[in-house]
C-alpha positions in Angstrom: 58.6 18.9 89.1 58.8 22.0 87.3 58.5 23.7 90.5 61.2 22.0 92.4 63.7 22.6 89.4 62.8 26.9 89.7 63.2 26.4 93.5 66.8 25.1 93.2 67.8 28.0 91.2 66.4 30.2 93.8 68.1 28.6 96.3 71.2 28.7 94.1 71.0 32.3 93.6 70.7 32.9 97.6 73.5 31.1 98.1 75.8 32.9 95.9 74.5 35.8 97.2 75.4 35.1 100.4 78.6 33.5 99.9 79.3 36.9 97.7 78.3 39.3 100.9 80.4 37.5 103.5 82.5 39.6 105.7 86.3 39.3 105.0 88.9 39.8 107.4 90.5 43.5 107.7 94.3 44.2 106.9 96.3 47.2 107.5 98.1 48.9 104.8 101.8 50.6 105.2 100.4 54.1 106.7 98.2 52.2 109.3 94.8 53.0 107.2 92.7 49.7 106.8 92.2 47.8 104.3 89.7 44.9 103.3 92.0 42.7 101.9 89.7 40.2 100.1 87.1 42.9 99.3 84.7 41.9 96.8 85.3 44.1 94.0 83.3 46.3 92.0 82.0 45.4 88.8 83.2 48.7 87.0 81.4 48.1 83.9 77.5 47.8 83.3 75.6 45.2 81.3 72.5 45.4 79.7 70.5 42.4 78.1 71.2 44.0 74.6 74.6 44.1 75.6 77.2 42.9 72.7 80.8 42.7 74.1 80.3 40.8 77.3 79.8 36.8 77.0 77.0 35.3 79.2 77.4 31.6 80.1 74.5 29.7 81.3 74.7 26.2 83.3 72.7 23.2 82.4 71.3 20.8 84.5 74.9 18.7 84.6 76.4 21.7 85.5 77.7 22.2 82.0 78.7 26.2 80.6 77.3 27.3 77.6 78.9 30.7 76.4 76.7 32.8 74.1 77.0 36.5 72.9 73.7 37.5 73.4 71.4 37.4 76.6 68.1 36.1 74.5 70.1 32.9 73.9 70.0 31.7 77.3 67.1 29.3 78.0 64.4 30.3 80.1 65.2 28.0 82.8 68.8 29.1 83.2 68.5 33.0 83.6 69.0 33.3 87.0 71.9 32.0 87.0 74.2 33.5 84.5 77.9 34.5 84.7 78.9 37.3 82.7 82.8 37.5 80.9 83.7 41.2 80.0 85.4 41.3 76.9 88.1 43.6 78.4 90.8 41.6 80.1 91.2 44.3 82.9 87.8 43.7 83.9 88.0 40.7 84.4 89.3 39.9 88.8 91.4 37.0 89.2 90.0 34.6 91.6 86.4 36.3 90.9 83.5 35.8 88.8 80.6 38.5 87.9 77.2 36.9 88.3 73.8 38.4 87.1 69.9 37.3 87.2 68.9 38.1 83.7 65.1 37.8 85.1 65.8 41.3 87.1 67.1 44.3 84.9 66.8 47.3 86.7 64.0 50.5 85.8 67.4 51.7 83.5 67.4 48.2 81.6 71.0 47.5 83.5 71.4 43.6 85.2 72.6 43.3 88.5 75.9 42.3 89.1 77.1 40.5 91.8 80.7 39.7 92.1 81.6 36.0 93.8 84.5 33.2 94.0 84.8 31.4 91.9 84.8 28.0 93.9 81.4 29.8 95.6 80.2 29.0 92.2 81.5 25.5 91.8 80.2 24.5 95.3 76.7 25.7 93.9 76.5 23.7 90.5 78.1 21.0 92.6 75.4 21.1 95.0 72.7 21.3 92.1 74.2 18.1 90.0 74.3 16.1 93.3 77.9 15.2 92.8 80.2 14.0 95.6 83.3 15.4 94.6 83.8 19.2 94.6 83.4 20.4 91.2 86.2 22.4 89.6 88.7 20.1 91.8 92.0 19.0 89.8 91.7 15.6 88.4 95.7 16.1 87.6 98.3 17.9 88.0 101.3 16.2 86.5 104.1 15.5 88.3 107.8 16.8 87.7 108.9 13.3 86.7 106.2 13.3 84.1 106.4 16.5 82.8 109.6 15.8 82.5 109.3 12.4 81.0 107.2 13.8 78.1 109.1 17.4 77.3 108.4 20.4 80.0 104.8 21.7 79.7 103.9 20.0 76.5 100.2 20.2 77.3 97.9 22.5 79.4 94.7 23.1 80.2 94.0 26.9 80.8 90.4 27.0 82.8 88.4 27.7 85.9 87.2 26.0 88.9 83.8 26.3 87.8 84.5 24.9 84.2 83.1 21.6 83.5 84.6 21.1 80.1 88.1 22.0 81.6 87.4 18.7 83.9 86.5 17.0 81.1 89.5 17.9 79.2 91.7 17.0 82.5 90.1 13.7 82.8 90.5 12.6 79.2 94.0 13.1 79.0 94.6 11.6 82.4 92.7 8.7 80.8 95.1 8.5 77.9 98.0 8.5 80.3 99.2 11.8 79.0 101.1 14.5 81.3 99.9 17.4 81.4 99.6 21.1 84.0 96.2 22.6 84.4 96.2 26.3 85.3 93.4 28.2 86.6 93.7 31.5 84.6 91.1 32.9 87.4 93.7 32.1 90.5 96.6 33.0 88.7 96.2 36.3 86.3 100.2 35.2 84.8 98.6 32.4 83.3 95.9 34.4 82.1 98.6 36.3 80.1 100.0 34.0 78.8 96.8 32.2 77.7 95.9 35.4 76.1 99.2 35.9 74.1 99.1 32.3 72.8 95.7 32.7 71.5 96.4 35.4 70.1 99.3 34.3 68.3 97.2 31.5 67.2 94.6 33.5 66.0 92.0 31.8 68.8 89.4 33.4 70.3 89.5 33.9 74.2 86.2 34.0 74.5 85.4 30.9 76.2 87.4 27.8 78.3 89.4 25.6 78.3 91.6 26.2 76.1 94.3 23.8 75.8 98.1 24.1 73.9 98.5 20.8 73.1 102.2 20.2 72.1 102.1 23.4 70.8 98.4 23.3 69.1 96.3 26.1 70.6 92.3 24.7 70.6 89.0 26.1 72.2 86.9 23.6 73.9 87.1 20.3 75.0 87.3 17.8 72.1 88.6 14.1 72.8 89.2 13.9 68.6 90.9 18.0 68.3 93.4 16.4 71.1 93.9 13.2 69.5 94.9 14.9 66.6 97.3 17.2 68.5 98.9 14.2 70.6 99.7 12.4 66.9 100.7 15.2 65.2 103.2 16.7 67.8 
C-alpha cells in the first residue's frame, strides 16, 4: 500500500510538471516584438530548506493545506509535493503558484522551483482525493439580490482555487443560508490588496488562507464557531 501511496505523488509531481511546461500561445507587443503572453514566470527568489520567511504548505491525503514555517515540519510522505508562499507580496504571481520537491535540494542546498496554475494544482489533489467535482470550484457566489438583501459585501472569503479550507468556509455559510462573495486573491491581485490592508488593519497575519471579513470581523482559517460568533455579533 505504502507503495501505491509514493507512486501517486510521483505521478502528481509529473503532472504538475507537465502542466507547468506547456507551451502557451505567442502575442505581439506594440513595437511588433513577441511576447509570451501567459509565460510561466520566474521564481525570482531562492529557497532553501532552512529557509525562514517563505511558508511551505503540504497537502494531506483529503487534499487538506497545512501551512508551516519551517521545511522539517512537513511529513515525510508529503515532501514532494509542497507549495511555497514567499513572504514578500511582490513575489507572489497572481493566478500562479511556486511548487518545490523538498526531497531534491540542489548540490547548493537550494529547492527547485517550479512555477504552475493554480487550478493545475487543484486538478492534481482533485485527482488524488478521487473527488468528482473539481476542487477549488465556487460552492457560491452570492447573488446581487442577496448581497443586497443582507448589506453589500458583509461577508467574504479571500482564498485560492487550490484551498480546501476556503471550500469549507464557502460551504458552511452557504449551509447557514448566509450571503456572501468569495474572491480568489490568486486570480485577482486587487483583492489581494485589499485582503492585505484589512489584515493588516486588523492586526492578522496573511500568512495562510482563507481569510474571511465577516461583517466586519477579520479571521484566519476556517472555523464554523469564529463565524458563528461573527454572524451574532455583527
Amino acid at each position: 500500500m505504502k507503495r501505491r501511496r509514493h507512486g501517486g505523488w510521483m505521478l502528481a509531481v509529473v503532472a504538475l510538471g507537465l502542466l507547468a511546461c506547456r507551451k502557451e500561445p505567442i502575442a505581439t507587443t506594440a513595437d511588433g516584438g513577441a511576447q509570451n503572453a501567459d509565460a510561466v514566470p520566474e521564481p525570482g527568489f531562492a529557497v532553501r530548506t532552512d529557509s525562514t520567511d517563505v511558508v511551505f504548505a503540504w497537502f494531506d491525503a483529503e487534499g487538506r493545506s497545512h501551512a508551516v514555517t519551517r521545511a522539517e515540519e512537513v511529513p515525510e510522505a508529503a515532501r514532494e509535493l509542497v507549495r511555497v508562499d514567499p513572504s514578500r507580496p511582490e513575489l507572489r504571481r497572481p493566478g500562479w503558484i511556486w511548487m518545490t520537491n523538498l526531497r531534491a535540494p540542489g548540490a547548493s542546498g537550494a529547492l527547485p522551483l517550479r512555477a504552475v496554475r493554480a487550478e493545475s494544482l487543484a486538478t492534481v489533489l482533485r485527482a488524488r482525493v478521487g473527488q468528482a467535482g473539481p476542487l477549488g470550484s465556487t460552492v457560491l457566489v452570492a447573488t446581487a439580490d442577496a448581497a443586497t438583501a443582507h448589506g453589500p459585501s458583509q461577508v467574504i472569503v479571500y482564498g485560492a482555487s487550490w484551498c480546501s479550507a476556503c471550500h469549507q468556509a464557502a460551504a458552511y455559510l452557504t449551509s447557514r443560508h448566509v450571503a456572501f462573495v468569495e474572491k480568489d486573491i490568486e486570480q485577482d491581485a486587487a483583492a489581494a490588496q485589499e485582503m492585505r490592508e484589512k489584515a493588516q488593519r486588523a492586526g492578522v497575519a496573511t500568512g495562510s488562507i482563507p481569510i474571511l471579513d465577516v461583517r466586519g470581523h477579520v479571521m484566519v482559517g476556517f472555523s464554523a464557531a469564529a463565524i458563528d460568533r461573527a454572524l451574532a455579533g455583527g
